[in-house]
Structure formats: structure tokens, C-alpha cells
N, C-alpha and C positions, 0 to 999 in steps of 0.2 A: 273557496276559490274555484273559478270556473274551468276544466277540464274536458277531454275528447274521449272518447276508446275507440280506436283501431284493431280490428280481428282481423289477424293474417293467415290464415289458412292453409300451408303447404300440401304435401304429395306425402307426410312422414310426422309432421308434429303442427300440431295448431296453437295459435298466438293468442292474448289478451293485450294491449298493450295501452296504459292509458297514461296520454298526454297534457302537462298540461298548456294553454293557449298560445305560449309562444315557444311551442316547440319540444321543450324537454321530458323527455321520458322520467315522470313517475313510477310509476311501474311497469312489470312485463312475468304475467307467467305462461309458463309452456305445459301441454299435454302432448303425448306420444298416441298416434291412432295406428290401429296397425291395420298394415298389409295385406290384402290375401292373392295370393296366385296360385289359384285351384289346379291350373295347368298352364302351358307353356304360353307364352303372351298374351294371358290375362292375368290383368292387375285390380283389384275392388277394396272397396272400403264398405266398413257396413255406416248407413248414413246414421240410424240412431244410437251409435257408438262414436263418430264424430259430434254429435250435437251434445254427447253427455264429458266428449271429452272439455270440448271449448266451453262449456258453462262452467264445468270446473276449473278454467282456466280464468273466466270471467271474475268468479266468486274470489279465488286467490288474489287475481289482481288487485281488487278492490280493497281485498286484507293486505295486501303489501302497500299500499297508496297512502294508506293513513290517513285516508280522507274519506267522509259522508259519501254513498251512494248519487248521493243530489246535487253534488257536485258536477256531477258527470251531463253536460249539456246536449250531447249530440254522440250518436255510435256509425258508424261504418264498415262494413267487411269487405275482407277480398279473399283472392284465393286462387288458388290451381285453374287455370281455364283449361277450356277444350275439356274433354270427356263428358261425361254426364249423369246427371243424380234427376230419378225418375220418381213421378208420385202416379198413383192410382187416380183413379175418376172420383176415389174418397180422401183426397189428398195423404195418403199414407206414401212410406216410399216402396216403390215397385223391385224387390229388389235389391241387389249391392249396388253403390255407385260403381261407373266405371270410370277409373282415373284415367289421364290423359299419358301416364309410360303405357297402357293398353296397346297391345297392337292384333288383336283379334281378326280385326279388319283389314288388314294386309291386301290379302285377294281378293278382296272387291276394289279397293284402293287403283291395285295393279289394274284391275281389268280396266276402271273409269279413265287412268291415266293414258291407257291405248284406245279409248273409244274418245268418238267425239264430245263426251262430258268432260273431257280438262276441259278443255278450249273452251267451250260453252261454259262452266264455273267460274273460269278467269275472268269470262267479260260481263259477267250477272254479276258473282259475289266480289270478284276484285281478289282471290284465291282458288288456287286449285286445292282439291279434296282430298285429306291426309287421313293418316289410319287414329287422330284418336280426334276428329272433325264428330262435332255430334250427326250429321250427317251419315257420317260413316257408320258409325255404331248405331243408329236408327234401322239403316240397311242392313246390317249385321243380324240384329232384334231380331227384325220381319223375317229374315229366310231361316237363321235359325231357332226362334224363339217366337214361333207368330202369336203363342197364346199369352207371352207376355207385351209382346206388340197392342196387340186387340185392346189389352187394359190398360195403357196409357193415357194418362188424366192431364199433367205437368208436364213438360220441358224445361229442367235447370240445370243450371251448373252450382259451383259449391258454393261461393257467397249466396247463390241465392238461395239454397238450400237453408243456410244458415241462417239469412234474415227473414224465411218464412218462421225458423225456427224462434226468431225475436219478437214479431208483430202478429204471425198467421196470415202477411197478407203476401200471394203468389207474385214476383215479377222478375224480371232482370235489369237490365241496363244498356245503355248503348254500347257498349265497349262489350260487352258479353254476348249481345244480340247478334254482333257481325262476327261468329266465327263460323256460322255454315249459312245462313240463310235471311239475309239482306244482299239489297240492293246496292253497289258500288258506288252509284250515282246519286241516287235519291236519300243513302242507308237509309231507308226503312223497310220492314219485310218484305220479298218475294215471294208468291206463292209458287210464282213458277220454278224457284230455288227449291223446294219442296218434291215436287214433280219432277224436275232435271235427274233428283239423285232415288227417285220412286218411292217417298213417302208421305205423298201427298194429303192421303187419307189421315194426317193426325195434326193438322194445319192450325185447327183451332187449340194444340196442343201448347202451342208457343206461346211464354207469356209475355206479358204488356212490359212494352220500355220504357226505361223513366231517364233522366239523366243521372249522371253518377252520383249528383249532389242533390239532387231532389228528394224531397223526406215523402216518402212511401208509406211510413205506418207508425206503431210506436209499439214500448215495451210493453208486454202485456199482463197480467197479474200473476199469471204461473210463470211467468218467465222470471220476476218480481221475487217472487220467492223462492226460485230457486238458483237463481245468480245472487240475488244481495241488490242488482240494478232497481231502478226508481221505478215506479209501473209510470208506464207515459213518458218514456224519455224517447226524446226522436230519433228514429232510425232514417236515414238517407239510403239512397239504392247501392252505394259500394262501386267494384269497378274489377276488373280484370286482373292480374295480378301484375300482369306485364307496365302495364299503364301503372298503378301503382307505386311500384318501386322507383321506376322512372321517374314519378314525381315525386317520392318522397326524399332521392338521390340528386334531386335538385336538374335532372337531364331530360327532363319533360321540354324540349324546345327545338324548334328547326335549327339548324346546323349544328347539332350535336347528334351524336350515335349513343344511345343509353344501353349499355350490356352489362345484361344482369346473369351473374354466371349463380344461379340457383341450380334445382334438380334439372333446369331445363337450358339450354343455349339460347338464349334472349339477346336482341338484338332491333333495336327499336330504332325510327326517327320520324319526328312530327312534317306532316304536310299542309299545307291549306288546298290543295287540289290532289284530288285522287291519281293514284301511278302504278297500275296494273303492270305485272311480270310476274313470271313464274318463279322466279327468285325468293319472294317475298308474299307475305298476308298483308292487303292495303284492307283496314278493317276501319269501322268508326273511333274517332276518339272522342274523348270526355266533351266537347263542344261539338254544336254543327257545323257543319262544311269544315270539318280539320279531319285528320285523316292518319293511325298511327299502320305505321309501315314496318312492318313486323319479319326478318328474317330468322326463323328458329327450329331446333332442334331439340327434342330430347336427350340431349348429350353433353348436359357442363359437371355442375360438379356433384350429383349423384355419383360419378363415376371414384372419384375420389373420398364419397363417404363409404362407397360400398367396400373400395381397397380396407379403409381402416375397419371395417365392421367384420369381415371377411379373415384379414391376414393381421390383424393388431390388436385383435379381441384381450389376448393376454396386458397390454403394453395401455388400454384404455379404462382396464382392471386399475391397473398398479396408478397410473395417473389419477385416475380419481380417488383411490386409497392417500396417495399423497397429498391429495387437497390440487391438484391443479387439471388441467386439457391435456389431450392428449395432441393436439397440434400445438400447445407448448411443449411439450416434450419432444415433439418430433421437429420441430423449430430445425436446431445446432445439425439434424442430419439432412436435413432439406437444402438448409444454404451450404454444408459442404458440397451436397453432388450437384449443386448450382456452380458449385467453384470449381468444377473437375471436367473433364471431357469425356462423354458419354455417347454410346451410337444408339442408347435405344430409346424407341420410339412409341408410342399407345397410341392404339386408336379409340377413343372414349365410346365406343358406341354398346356399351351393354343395354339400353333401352330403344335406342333406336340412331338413326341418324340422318345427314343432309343425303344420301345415297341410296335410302328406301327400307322397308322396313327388314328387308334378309340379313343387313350390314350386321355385323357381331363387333364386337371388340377382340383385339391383339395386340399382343407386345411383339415386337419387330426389333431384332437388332440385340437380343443378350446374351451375355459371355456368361460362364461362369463366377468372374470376376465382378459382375455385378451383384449388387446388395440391394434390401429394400428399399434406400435412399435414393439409389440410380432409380429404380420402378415409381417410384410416386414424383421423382423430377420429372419422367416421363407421364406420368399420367395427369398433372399440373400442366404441362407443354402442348399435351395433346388435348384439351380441354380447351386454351387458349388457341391452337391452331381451329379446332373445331369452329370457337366465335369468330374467328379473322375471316375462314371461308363466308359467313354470313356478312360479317363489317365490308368485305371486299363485295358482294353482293348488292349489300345497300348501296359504296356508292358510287356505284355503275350510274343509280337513278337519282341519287340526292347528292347534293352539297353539304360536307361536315369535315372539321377541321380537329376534333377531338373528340377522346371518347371522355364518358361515366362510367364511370363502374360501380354498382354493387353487388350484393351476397356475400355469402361466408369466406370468400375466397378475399375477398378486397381487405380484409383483415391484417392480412399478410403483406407488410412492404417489398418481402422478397418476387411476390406472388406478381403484386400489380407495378413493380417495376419491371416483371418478366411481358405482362402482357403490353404494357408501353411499348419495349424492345419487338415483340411480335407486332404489334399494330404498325410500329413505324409512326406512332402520332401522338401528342401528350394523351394520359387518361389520369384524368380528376377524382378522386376519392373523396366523399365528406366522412364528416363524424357524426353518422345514422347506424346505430347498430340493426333499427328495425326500419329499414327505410320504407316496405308496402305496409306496414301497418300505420305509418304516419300519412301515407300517401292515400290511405284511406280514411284519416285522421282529418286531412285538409279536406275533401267532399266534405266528412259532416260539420266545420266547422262551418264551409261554406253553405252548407244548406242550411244552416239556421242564420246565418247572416255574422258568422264573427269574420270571417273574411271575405272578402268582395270576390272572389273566386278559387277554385280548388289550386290556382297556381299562385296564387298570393300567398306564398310561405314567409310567415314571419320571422325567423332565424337571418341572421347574415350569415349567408350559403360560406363568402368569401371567407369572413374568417373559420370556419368548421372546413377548409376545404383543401386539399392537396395536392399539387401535382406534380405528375412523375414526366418526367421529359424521357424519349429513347434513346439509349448509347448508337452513336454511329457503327461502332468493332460490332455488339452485339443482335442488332438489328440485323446486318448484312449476314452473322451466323444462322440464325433464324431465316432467314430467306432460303437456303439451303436446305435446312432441314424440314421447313415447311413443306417447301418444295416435294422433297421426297417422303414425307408425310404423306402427299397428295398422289405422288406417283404410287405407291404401295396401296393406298385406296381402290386407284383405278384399274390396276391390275387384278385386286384381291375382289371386285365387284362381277364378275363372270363367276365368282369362286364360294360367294359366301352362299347362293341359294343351294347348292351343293353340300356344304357345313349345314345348312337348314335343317336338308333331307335323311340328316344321320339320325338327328335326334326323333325323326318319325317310324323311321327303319328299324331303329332301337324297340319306339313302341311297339312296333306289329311284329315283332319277331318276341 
């Protein structure tokens, strides 16, 4: 029976996920890649510790599928965008990757944003220049790393990492291509985008764009034997991850808002003509002349797996000793302090935020009478206000009447009937547990021709789909505390470069 794989790629665990044609997950295994932060906002992965996770993630898929290798018709990746994974002039990797919670770049970031390079970015790339824009971290390299600068062979981000690691053949895609250095207009490269941000000198380093659904290469015999995959099964170029899930959540479409509350505040909506503001990334999408319009943050729900990894280590012990989640077991204290009146507040920015990269994260607002139930309703709330600043953003410039939601958060009917009541507007949940891995499922379906295009989802969305409508009472409470969510930001933003400079003062003392 003819079948998909979808490789989803996060910030923390990488996917196999294989589909079959109409839709339903066959299987799905997971690898954990880890982390390194050598020092304070730097974040890296090692790439050929990613590429040995995901293969054994591939390999198991296949054993849980119950089905022949040859089955598998067409493969697609995605994965974390923004950051960047570098190869040598000998195609090796240069290096750790750097992931996109990186904020290394900061002051350069600041400096471009007070000189005449915003403004000049906005109207070239259709974005101003953030701290984990490969851009950024290019500039980064160069002043403090010029001798690894100098050896720069490749330009990728992670899918594309990974599907050199499928085929051996170098590229990205359009949806990957425009996060530093395309044209707004034309999307297709700038060279002047290269020069704007002063690294012009590694121009030829950028690889070739394909579309998302376009089959770039195929498996190859070492790959073959070391997944269990068919040598010669087509790989398609993949896609961003934003875009992804969006599609694979069914909210790929103009007049919808698709937020996807992953490690990152995602915050999408399709255009057929380009709409530059500094609000927003207007980057390429999966077609020509369409255009995804991307308000986001490093700030959803990272913040909420760090609480439980941090403060619940004992409680995610005993839960898996019991055989279940540790968000089922926290289920019964979550809806209580949903049910109670609480003044405090989170501001989700342990990675970064819409306010720059000094923002921190804080609790605002606790008694002693508060418990950890009260702190993760607040860190849930503050995650949801975090998307609402970017959904209010959007649509200053676009027309949309509802939100999507995916990620691990949408699991939760307490969770996404909360972000309803904050939006003010229905939000639609399906039944995707992996929604970017199907969303890059649909490119290689579409690149081999089983679907007439990467949006031609053959599931009835309708019936897999849910919606939560907003309580009027509850809504209008949320307005208040949003409110002063946002007040407390503004004030504490003179304050957080201050908190920075402890942690420096620390070191040199």
C-alpha cells in the first residue's frame, strides 16, 4: 500500500512520521537531540548527532509501519527555520548548528535596527533583521569567527541539512530561501540583501531553490542501509516549518490566522500580494506570487515545557512510572486554577520575545497563597497573550475571521478554549497529532503527482475538526489582564537591559 514520510524536525526532538495516502498516521517515532548552550545566548546542536538521531527515528518508523520499505512513495522534511547549519567548501558541517532560540546576535541586531538597515531590509527583503535571521548570525561568524567565516562552502537551514543528509544533493526551498536574503518582490535572491547586512563575500554560498514539492534528489545507498528506506525513493525539497504545520492543520489559507504555539509563537496568514511592516515577516510561500505573512516570537510553549522540565522533574518521574503524561496528571490542577481567581501573571520570554532580545521572562503578581497550578495557568495565559500581540498585528494588515491552532498546546480543550476567550474569535483545532510532519507529507505526495497540490489534503478537514467559540464573561476578563500583561511589559522594557548586565557583572567579577 502506497505511503508518505514526513520528517519534522524541532528545536528538542526530531520526527519520522509515516503516512499513509489519505491521511492517517501509520506510524511515528521520536529521537531527542540535545542542546548545547556553551554560554549565555548560545544555543547549538551538533548536526551529525541530528542526522544519526532522525535516521534512527526513520529506521523505527518503518518497524512500527508493518509495512515494506517500498511502500514508502515520496519523503519530505521540515524543521526549525531561521538559524543556521553550515557545511565546509568539502560539504562537511562547519561546526554546530545554530538554532534559531540563539540570540548571540543581539548587538548587531540593535545596532541594524537604529541605522538605516531596518528600513532598507523592509523594503528589499519584506523583514526587518532579527537575532536568529541567518543574516544575523552570518554577521555574527564574520566579526567574531572570521576564520570560520573564510571556510564557508553551504548555506542551510535544518530540513535542508537533513535532506542533503538523504540524497547528497545541496539545496533549500522557497519558503526557507526568504528568511534573510530574497527579494519581496521578485522572491528570488538579492545580492544586494547580502551586501545590505555586509556579507556579501559568500553569495555563491547560498543554495539553489526548488519548490517545496519539487523532487530534488533521491535516497541513496548508504542512506538505504542505514534507515531500512528504499535506495531511489524521492525526496521533494520540504518547507519551513511555519508553513508546514499550517498546512498540515488545514489553516494554510487567506482569511484564516494559523498559530501554531510550538517552541516558537507562530503566527501566520496567506496573501496573494506582498504587505511589508515591521509587525510582521512577508516571506515566500510554497507557490509563486503568494506570500506567507509571518508575525512570531520565540516565546510559546517552550516556556511551558521548560516549567515542567525545571520544577516537575519529580511529578514527570512518577507519571511515566505510572504508565501515563505528565500533562495528564497535571490535567485536574490546571482546570482547577482556571476555575479560581488569580492575579498572577508570566511573561513567556525565557528565549526571547516581540520586545527585543534583553526581554527575560517573570512572574508578576504572586501571593504566597499561590501554588504551582496558579504558575503554569499563568505561564498557559502568558503564552496565549504573547500569540494575541502577533494575531492583533496581523490583522492591522489582513482580513481573518478565525484562528487554527496547532502544537502540543491545542491538545488541551481547557487550553484552546482559553486561547478562543483571549483571541476574541473561534479557533479550529483538527485531529493532527503531527500536523508539520503531514504538512510535509502533502509536498511529497504532491511532488510525485498523488495530489494535484501540496494543498489538496485528502482528509475531510470538517469532520476531524473543532471549534471552540469565545465566552463573552470570559473574553472581557482577559481583556484586562492582557491589558496589563502588556502594561507591565512596557514598563519592565527600560529594565530588562539592566537584568542583562547582572549576569555579565557576575562574570567579570
Amino acid at each position: 500500500m502506497p505511503s508518505l514520510l514526513g520528517i519534522d524536525s524541532g528545536l528538542t526532538v526530531t520526527k519520522a512520521v509515516i503516512f499513509d495516502i489519505d491521511g492517517t498516521p501509520l506510524a511515528v517515532a521520536r529521537r531527542r537531540v540535545t542542546q548545547f548552550m556553551p554560554k549565555a545566548r548560545h544555543v547549538e546542536r551538533d548536526m551529525d548527532e541530528l542526522w544519526t538521531q532522525t535516521a534512527d527515528a526513520i529506521a523505527k518508523a518503518i518497524k512500527l509501519s508493518n509495512r515494506p520499505a517500498s511502500d514508502i512513495q515520496a519523503i519530505a522534511a521540515t524543521a526549525h527555520g531561521d538559524g543556521i547549519y553550515l557545511l565546509d567548501k568539502t560539504r562537511k558541517p562547519l561546526g554546530r548548528a545554530i538554532l534559531s532560540l540563539d540570540s548571540r546576535a543581539g548587538s548587531i541586531v540593535e545596532q541594524w535596527l537604529k541605522s538605516p538597515v531596518a528600513d532598507e531590509s523592509l523594503k528589499l527583503t519584506g523583514q526587518l533583521p532579527h537575532v536568529s535571521a541567518p543574516s544575523a548570525l552570518l554577521a555574527w561568524i564574520k566579526a567574531n569567527e572570521p576564520e570560520r567565516f573564510v571556510e564557508i562552502g553551504h548555506i542551510l537551514s535544518c530540513k535542508d541539512w537533513l535532506r542533503f543528509c538523504l540524497t547528497g544533493v545541496v539545496g533549500t526551498d522557497r519558503t526557507e530561501a526568504s528568511t534573510s536574503f530574497t527579494n519581496v518582490t521578485t522572491q528570488d535572491y538579492a545580492p544586494d540583501a547580502l551586501t545590505l547586512f555586509g556579507v556579501d563575500e559568500i553569495t555563491s554560498a547560498l543554495p539553489p531553490a526548488s519548490r517545496s514539492d519539487e523532487i530534488v534528489g533521491y535516497v541513496t545507498e548508504a542512506v538505504a542501509r542505514r534507515t531500512g528506506l528504499a535506495e531511489g525513493t524521492p525526496v521533494v525539497a520540504g518547507l519551513h516549518d511555519v508553513t508546514a504545520s499550517a498546512l498540515g492543520a488545514g489553516g494554510y489559507a487567506s482569511g484564516v490566522v494559523a498559530v501554531i504555539a510550538g517552541t516558537y509563537s507562530i503566527n501566520e496568514t496567506l496573501s496573494s500580494k506582498p504587505s511589508v511592516d515591521r509587525r510582521w515577516f512577508c516571506r515566500n510561500a510554497i507557490a509563486p506570487s503568494q506570500w506567507n505573512n509571518m508575525s512570531i516570537s520565540p516565546a510559546s510553549s517552550a516556556n511551558y515545557e521548560w516549567f515542567l522540565d525545571k520544577l516537575c522533574a519529580s511529578d514527570i518521574a512518577g507519571a511515566e512510572a505510572a504508565g501515563t503524561s505528565i500533562h495528564t496528571m497535571l490535567g485536574p490542577e490546571i482546570e482547577a486554577a482556571f476555575n479560581r481567581p488569580s492575579s498572577a501573571l508570566f511573561h513567556p520570554y525565557l528565549f526571547g520575545s516581540p520586545y527585543g532580545a534583553e526581554a527575560t521572562a517573570s512572574f508578576f503578581g504572586l501571593g504566597g497563597w499561590h501554588d504551582r497550578a496558579d504558575m503554569l495557568r499563568a505561564v498557559l495565559e502568558g503564552i496565549a497573550f504573547n500569540h494575541k500581540i502577533h494575531v492583533d498585528a496581523l490583522s492591522a494588515g489582513f482580513s481573518f475571521d478565525q484562528a487554527r491552532l496547532a502544537g502540543g498546546v491545542s491538545r488541551n480543550p481547557i487550553v484552546v478554549q482559553m486561547f478562543a476567550d483571549v483571541f476574541g474569535m473561534p479557533v479550529t483545532v483538527t485531529e493532527t497529532d503531527e500536523a508539520a510532519a503531514w504538512g510535509a507529507a502533502l509536498c511529497a505526495g504532491a511532488g510525485i503527482g498523488v495530489y494535484s497540490s501540496p494543498q489538496s489534503d485528502p482528509r475531510d478537514v470538517g469532520k476531524i475538526a473543532r471549534t471552540y467559540s469565545p465566552d463573552p464573561g470570559r473574553s472581557a476578563d482577559y481583556r484586562i489582564r492582557y491589558q496589563l500583561f502588556r502594561d507591565i511589559a512596557e514598563a519592565m522594557t527600560p529594565l530588562w537591559p539592566r537584568i542583562g548586565n547582572l549576569a555579565t557583572q557576575h562574570s567579570q567579577g
